[in-house]
N, C-alpha and C positions, 0 to 999 in steps of 0.2 A: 504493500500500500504506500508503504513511503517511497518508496522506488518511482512506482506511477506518479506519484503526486509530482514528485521532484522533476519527472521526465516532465509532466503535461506543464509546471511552470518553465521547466528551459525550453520547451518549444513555444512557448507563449514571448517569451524573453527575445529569441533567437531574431527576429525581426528588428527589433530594436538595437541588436548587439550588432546582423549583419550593416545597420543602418550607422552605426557609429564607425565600423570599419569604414564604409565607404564614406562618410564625412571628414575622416581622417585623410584617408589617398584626396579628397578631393583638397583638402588643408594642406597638404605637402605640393600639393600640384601650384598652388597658388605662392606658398610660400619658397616656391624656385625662385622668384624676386629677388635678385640680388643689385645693390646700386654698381655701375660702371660695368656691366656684363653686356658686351658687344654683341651684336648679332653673330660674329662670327663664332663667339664661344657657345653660345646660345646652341648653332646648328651642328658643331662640333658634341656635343650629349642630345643632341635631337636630333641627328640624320633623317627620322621619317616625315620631320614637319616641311609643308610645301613654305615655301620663303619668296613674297613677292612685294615690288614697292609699294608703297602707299600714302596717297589715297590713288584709285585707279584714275582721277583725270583734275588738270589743273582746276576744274572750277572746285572740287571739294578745298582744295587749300586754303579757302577763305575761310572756311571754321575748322581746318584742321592743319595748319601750317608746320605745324610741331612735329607731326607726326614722319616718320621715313620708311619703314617698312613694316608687314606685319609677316611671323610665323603662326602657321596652322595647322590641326592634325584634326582626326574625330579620336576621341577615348571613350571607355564605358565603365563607368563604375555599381556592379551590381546587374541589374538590369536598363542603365539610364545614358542612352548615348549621349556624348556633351562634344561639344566640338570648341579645343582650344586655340586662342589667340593671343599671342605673343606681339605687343605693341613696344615699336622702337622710337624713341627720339632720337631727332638728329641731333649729333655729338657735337659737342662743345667747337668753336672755333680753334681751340687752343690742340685740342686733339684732332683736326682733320690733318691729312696725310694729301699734298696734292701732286699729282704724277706732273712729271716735266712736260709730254706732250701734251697734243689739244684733241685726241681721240676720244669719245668717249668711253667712260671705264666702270660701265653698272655693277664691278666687283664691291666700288666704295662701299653702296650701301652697308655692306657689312662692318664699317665703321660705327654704325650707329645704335645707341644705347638702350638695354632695356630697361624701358618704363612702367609699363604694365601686363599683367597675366589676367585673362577672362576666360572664363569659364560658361557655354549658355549648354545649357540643357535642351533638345532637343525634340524632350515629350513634355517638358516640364517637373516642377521638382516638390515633391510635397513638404507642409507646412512643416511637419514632423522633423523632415531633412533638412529644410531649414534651419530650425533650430539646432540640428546636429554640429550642422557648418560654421551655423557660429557663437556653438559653446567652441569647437576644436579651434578655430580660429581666435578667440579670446583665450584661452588657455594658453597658448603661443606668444601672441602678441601684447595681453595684459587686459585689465578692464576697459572696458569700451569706454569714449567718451560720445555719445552723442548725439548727434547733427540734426538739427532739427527746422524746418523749413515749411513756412505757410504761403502758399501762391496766392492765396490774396491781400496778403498785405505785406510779404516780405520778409516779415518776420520769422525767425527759427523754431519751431515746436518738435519736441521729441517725440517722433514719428518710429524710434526701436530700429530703423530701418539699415540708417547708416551711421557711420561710428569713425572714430578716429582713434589711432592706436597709443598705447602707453608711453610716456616720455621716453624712455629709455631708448624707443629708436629713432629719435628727434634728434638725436647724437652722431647715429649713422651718415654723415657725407650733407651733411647739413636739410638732410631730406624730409618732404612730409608724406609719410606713409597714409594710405586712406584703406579701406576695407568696405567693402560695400557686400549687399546681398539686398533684393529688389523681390519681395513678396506677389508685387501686383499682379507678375504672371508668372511668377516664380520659376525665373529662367536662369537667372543671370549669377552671377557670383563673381567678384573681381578682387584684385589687388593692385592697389597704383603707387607709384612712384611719382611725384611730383616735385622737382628742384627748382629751386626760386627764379635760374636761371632761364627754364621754361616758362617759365612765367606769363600768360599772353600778351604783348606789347598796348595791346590794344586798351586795357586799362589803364593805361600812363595816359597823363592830360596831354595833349598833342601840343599845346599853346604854351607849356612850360619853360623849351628853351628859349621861348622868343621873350617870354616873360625875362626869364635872366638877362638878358640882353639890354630888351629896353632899362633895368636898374642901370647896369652897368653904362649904359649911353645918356642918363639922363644930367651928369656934369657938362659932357659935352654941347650940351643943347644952350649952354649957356643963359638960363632961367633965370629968374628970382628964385631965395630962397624960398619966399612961400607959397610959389606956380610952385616947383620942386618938390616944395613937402606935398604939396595936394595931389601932384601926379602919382607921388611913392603911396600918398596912400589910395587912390585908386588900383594900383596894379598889383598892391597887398592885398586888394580887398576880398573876400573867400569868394567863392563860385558854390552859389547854392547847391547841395549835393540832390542826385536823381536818382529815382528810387521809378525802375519801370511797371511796382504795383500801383503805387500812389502820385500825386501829381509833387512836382521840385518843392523842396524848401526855401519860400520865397523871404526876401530879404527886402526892406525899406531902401526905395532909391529914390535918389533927390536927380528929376532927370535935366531938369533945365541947368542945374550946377554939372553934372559933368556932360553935357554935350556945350556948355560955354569954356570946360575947359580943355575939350577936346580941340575945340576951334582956336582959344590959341595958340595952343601946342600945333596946331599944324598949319596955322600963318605966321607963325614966328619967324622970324629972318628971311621972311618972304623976299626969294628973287635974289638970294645972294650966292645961291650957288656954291654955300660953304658948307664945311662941316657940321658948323650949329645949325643950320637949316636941314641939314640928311639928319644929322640923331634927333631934331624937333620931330619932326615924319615919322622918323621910325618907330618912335615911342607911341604919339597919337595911334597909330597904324595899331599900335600890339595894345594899347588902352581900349581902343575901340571894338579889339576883336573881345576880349577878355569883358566889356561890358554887357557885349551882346549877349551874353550866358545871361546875365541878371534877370530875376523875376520877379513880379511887384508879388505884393502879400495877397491880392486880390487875384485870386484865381479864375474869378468868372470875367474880367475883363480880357476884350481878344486883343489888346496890346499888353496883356501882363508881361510880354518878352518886349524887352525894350526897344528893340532896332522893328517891333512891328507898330510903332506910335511915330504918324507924321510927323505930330510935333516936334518928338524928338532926333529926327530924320536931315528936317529943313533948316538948318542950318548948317549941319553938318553938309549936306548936299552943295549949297552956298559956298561952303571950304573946299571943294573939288572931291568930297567923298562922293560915291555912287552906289547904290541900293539895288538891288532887283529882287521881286517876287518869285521864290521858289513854289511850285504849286504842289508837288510831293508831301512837300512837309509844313506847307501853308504859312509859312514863315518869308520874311524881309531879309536877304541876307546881303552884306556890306562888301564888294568887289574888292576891296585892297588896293585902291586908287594911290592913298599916302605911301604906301610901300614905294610902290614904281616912282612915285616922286621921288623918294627918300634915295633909290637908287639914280637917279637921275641929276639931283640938285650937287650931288659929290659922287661918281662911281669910284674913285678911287679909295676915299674913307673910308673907315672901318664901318662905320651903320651903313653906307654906299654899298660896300661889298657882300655885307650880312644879307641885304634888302635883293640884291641880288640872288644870291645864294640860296634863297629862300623861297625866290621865283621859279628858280630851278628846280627844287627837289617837290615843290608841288604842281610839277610840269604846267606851269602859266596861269591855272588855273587855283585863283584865289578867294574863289566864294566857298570854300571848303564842299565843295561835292566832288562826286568822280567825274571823270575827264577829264582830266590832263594829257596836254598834246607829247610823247616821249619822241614822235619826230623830233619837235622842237627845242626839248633838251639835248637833242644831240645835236645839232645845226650850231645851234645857241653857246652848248658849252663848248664846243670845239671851237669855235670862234674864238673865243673867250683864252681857249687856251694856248692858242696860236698867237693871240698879241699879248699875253701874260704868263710867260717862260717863268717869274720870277712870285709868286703871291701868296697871299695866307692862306687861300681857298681854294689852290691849285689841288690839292688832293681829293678834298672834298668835291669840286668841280671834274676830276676827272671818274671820281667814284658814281655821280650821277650821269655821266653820260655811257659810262658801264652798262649801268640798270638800264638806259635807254634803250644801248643794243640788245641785251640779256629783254626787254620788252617784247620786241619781236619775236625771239625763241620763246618766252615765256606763253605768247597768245598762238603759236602754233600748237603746242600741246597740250592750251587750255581745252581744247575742241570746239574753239572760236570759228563763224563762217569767216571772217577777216583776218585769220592768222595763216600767213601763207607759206608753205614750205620754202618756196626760193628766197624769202626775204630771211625766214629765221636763216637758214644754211648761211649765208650773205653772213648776217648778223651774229652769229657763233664765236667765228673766230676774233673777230674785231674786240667784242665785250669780256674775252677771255684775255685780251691782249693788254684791256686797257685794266682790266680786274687785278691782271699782273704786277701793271706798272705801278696799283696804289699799294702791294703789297710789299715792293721793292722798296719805295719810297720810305718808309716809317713801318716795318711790321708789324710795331704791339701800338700800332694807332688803333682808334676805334673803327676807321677807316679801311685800315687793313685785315680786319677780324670781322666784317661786311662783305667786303669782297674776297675774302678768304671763301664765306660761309657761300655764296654768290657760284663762285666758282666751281667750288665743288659741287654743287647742287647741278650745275650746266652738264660735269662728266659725269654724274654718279645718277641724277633720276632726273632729266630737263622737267618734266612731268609735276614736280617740287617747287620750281621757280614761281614763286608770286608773280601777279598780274601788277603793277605796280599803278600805273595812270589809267589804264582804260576801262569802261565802265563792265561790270559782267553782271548777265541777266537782267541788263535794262536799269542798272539801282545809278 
């Protein structure tokens, strides 16, 4: 009797036990993770997983830039076929390896780092196994912390879902480990590696280096000190933060005070053709972009963005600035008129050259949308660098007409109808040659850690190359 009994509970048990075996193999499978492990070492203990670049075509690169290749195999654990994916980052600038010729050389890829391990279930996974996965995965890795996240207001609620792992490997390579598992259809199971270095660019304020600039150029504008103080504090001023559940945290603006002091920042030294007349411009120029984020407190008003209130408009407009109506976004956006001044009244001065420079890398196009002409940074900076053998912005200027020609290649493997094979071929070797020359110049510039990354992306997956000025899918 006691025999039976015993039997009929381990066959009762036996489900459960064979379900912690398999949330363990699924836990070791995830916890391959290791930081600074290359594809190549990767495929070296994975010989059966297929290894191919990624994403399959340039337009995915605009929400997955990061990414270089992925490995993949089917496994089965138990009865539950799961098909794994081995996700790489591209390696660091400092560790690309680049070949002397201009062939290209799709071996690179295997430069690139593993980031993530995913795990999807392929019937699905039940509740039960779930929670298998991530007891075995907190056992591992420490108490869970958390994540918790409301889509309608933004806010974090602890949702059990996903979790972030114990300090202790916060230490590991300066990395932040994440742990996920996804109930909703209960497919999925991952592990990520995330380094600060991947970090998406696209979070950084775009307006910040120009922000530093205009500080730095506002002695030369030759002011009073207390135009001076009032500029420094507009361009300190914070930039209400947005929250894409809720509507901006709007901030009190006094608008008729800064568009009067917008105006004389940018007639000051009017028509002299100096220095203090380029850094007057260029400061207005970078105040006036940085205002236009402003939002009154009044949300229900349809000029609560500033640069959408005539009033606030026409005077400026009066100082040679220009406005146009974007209808996408139903917003007034300001041309960048003072710029091209600013470059014009002094091109040789440092705000003159900056105003320039700045033209360029937003290929002509200064109402901040896409299209920008990359012809014309290449016309433009080549010009540019034919009568100035000698300048501050020779690197930087020849690094953007790089990207120019790397434009063309870029929009042939985007699966652009306008990306044409004979212009990329044409364009290959030129944007390789000049990618070269910024790396000769200065190696450990930031310049040359662009066209390092640049470069290698052209021999190892052209497929990778950002679209850089032309518009894709119409946006």
């Amino acid at each position: 009797m006691a025999f039976s009994r015993a039997y009929r509970i381990a066959l009762l048990l036996l489900p459960q036990l064979l379900l912690g075996q398999d949330a363990a193999s699924i836990a070791r499978e995830l916890l391959a993770l290791r930081p600074g492990m290359t594809a190549a070492a990767w495929l070296a203990t994975h010989p059966q997983d297929k290894f191919e670049p990624y994403p399959a075509s340039g337009r995915d690169m605009v929400e997955h830039r990061e990414w270089c290749a992925v490995a993949s195999t089917t496994l089965t654990f138990g009865q539950i076929p799961f098909l794994r994916r081995a996700y790489f980052y591209l390696p660091s600038s400092a560790a690309l390896m680049l070949p002397r010729d201009d062939a290209p050389h799709p071996e690179l890829v295997k430069q690139c780092s593993l980031s993530e391990i995913q795990l999807e279930s392929l019937t699905g996974i039940s509740p039960v196994l779930l929670g298998q996965i991530k007891s075995a995965m907190t056992a591992s890795l420490g108490t869970a912390k958390p994540f918790r996240y409301d889509h309608k207001t933004g806010a974090l609620l602890d949702r059990g879902t996903f979790w972030v792992d114990g300090k202790e490997w916060h230490a590991r390579g300066g990395a932040r480990w994440i742990v996920a598992v996804e109930p909703e259809d209960g497919r999925f199971a991952s592990l990520a590696l995330s380094p600060a270095a991947n970090e998406n660019p696209n979070r950084e304020d775009f307006l910040a280096p120009s922000l530093v600039l205009a500080r730095q150029f506002l002695p030369l504008a030759l002011r009073s000190a207390d135009e001076t103080r009032q500029m420094k504090e507009l361009l300190d001023s914070p930039v209400p933060e947005y929250n894409e559940f809720k509507q901006p945290k709007a901030v009190p603006i006094n608008r008729e005070k800064i568009s009067s002091l917008l105006v004389r920042w940018a007639t000051a030294n009017d028509g002299t053709g100096s220095e203090a007349q380029s850094a007057s411009l260029f400061v207005a120029h970078v105040a006036l972009e940085h205002a236009g984020r402003f939002h009154e407190p009044d949300q229900n008003r349809d000029d609560r963005i500033l640069l959408n209130d005539p009033d606030f408009r026409k005077p400026l407009e009066a100082a040679g600035a220009h406005f146009q109506y974007y209808d996408p976004g139903g917003d007034w956006l300001y041309e960048g008129d003072w710029l091209v001044d600013a470059w014009r009244a002094a091109p040789e001065s440092a705000p003159g050259r900056q105003s320039y420079l700045i033209q360029l890398e937003l290929g002509f196009n200064l109402r901040g949308t896409c299209g920008g002409d990359a012809d014309k940074v290449v016309r433009s900076g080549e010009e540019y660098l034919r009568e100035h053998r000698i300048s501050p912005i020779r690197r930087a200027v020849l690094l953007n007409v790089a990207d120019g020609y790397a434009e063309k290649v870029a929009l042939r493997y985007a699966g652009l109808e306008w990306g044409s094979e004979v212009e990329a071929s044409k364009a290959f070797p030129v944007a390789l040659k000049y990618y070269r020359r910024v790396i000769a110049m200065a190696p450990k510039s930031g310049e040359a850690q662009e066209a390092k990354m640049s470069a290698w992306l052209m021999l190892a997956n052209p497929v990778g190359l950002p679209v850089r000025w032309n518009c894709l899918d119409g946006d």
